[in-house]
N, C-alpha and C positions, 0 to 999 in steps of 0.2 A: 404511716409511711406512704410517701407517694412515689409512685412511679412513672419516671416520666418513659416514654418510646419513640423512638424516630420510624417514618414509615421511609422507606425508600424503596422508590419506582423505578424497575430495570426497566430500559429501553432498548427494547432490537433495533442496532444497527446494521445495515445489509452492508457489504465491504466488497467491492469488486476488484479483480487483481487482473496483471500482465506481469505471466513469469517467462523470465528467458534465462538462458545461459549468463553470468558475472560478463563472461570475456565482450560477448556481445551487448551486451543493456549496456555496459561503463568503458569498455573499450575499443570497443568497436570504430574505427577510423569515418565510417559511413554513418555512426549513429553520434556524431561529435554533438550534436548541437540537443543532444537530450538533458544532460546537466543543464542545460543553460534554459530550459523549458523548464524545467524545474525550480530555479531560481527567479526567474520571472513568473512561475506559477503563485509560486512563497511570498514573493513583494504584490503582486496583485492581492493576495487574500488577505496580507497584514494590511495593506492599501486602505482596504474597504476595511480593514477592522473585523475581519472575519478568520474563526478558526481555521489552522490551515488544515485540510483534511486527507492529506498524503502522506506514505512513507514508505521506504525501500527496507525490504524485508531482509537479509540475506538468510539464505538456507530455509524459506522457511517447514517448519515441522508438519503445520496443516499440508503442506501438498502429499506428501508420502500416505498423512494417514486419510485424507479425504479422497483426493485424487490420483487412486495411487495408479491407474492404467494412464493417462497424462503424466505424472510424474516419471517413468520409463523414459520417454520423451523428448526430455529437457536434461541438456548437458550440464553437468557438474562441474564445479562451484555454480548454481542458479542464484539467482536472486527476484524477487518478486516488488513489483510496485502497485503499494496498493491504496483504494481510496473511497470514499463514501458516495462519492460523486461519479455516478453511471457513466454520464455524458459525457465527464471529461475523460476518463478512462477508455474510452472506447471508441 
């Protein structure tokens, strides 16, 4: 009998985030043009053919249990944007 096995190699990803309030990241009348950042951020990286590596979290669970004196913080419904990519997140 042979046995075949697969090896697989987890990779740490680091993930950097910008959490704010739903009202303000999505509706905010002064933050209009952040969808649209985001849609051109989307077509830039499909552009080049490259993963896109953002995404808007809503609620998420990590902030309570990691950050939970930051989470106090931040007004309810939050939503988080998050991304692999240091430079562009910050």
């Amino acid at each position: 009998m042979r046995v075949l096995t697969k090896c697989l190699y987890a990779v740490q990803t680091n993930w950097y985030a910008v959490v704010a309030s739903a009202e303000f990241m999505l509706h905010d009348v002064q933050n209009e043009a952040f969808a649209e950042q985001l849609r051109e951020r989307r077509r830039l990286l499909l552009e080049r053919d490259t993963e896109v590596n953002f995404f808007l979290v809503s609620e998420p669970a990590w902030l309570d249990e990691k950050f939970p004196e930051k989470a106090k913080q931040v007004r309810r419904p939050c939503v988080a944007l998050i991304s692999t990519d240091q430079q562009w997140i910050t």
